[in-house]
C-alpha positions in Angstrom: 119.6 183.1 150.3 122.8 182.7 151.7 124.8 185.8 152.3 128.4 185.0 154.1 131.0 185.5 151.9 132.4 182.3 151.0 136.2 180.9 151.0 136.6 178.0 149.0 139.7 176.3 151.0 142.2 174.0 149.0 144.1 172.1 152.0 144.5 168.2 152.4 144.8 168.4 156.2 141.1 167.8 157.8 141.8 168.7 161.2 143.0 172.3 160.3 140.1 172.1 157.7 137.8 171.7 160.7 139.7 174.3 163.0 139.1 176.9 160.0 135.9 176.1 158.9 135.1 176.8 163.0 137.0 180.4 162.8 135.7 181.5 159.3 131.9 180.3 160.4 132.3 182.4 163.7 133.5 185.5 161.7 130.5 185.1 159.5 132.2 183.2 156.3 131.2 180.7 154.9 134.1 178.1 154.4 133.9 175.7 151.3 136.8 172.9 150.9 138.4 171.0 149.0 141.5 168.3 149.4 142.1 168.1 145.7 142.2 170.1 143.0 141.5 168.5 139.3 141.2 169.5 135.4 138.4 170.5 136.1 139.5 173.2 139.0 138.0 176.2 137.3 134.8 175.2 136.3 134.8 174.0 140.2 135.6 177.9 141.1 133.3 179.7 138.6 130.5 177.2 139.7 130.8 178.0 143.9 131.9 181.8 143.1 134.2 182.1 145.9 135.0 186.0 147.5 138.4 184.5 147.9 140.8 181.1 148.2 143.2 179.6 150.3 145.3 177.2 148.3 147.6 175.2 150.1 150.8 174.4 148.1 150.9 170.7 148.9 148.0 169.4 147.0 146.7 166.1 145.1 146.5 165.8 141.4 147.7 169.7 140.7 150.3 171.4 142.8 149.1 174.6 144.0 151.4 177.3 142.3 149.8 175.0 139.4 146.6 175.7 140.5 147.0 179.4 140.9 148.5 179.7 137.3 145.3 178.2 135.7 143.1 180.3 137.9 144.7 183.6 136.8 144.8 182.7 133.4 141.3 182.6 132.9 138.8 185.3 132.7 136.4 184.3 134.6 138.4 183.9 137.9 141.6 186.0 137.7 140.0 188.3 139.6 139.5 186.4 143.0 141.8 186.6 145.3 144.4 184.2 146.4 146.1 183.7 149.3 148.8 180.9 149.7 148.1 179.5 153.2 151.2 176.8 153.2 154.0 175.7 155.2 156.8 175.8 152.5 157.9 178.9 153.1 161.6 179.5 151.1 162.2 182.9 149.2 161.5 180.8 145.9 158.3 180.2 147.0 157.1 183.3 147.9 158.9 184.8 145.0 156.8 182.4 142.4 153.9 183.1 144.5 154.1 186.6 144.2 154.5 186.5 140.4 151.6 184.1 139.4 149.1 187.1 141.4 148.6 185.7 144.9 147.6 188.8 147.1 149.3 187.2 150.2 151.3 183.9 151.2 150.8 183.0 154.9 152.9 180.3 156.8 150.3 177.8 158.5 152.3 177.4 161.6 153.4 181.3 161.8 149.6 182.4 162.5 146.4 180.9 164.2 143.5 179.8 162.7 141.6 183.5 164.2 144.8 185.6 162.9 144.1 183.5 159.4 140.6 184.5 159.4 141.6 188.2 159.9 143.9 188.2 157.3 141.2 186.8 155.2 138.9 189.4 156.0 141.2 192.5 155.5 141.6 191.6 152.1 137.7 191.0 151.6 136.2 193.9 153.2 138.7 196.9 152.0 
């Protein structure tokens, strides 16, 4: 059985997907992703059970502060964290992230994909 704690990862850029999935994987996570989120986003999250999600803003179908409102208005995942990993970063958007119960909104180009993962992991392992 697998026992890294998983990170589902909403982002539609492969390359930093890649870079991530190399960071998370060295700090013992297991990185799950997705490019697209769908009606069917929160069967998608209770099914893989994630310890926590980074949800880029800028996403197909669903925008992400979209995303995050469905998310936290179900039972069975308003619980798991959130983090806003984007690079809109205007008061309004932290503001409305902040509100719909993201725990933290990071600015992709402000950190590096280690710093990332250690933000990640202070808010898993309290």
């Amino acid at each position: 059985m697998d026992d890294k704690r998983k990170v589902l990862m909403y982002e539609t850029d492969q390359y930093l997907v890649d870079m991530y999935k190399i960071n998370f994987k060295k700090a013992g996570f297991k990185l799950l992703h997705y490019n697209k989120t769908s009606k069917n986003l929160v069967k998608q999250v209770i099914k893989i059970n994630p310890d926590i999600i980074s949800m880029d803003l800028m996403i197909e179908e669903i925008d992400g502060f979209k995303s995050i409102q469905m998310l936290k208005n179900d039972e069975k995942t308003k619980n798991i964290p959130i983090v806003i990993l984007s690079n809109l970063g205007q008061d309004d958007d932290f503001k409305q992230g902040e509100e719909l119960g993201a725990v933290k909104y990071l600015i992709k180009a402000k950190y590096t994909p280690k710093q990332i993962v250690n933000e990640f992991k202070a808010i898993i392992i309290k």
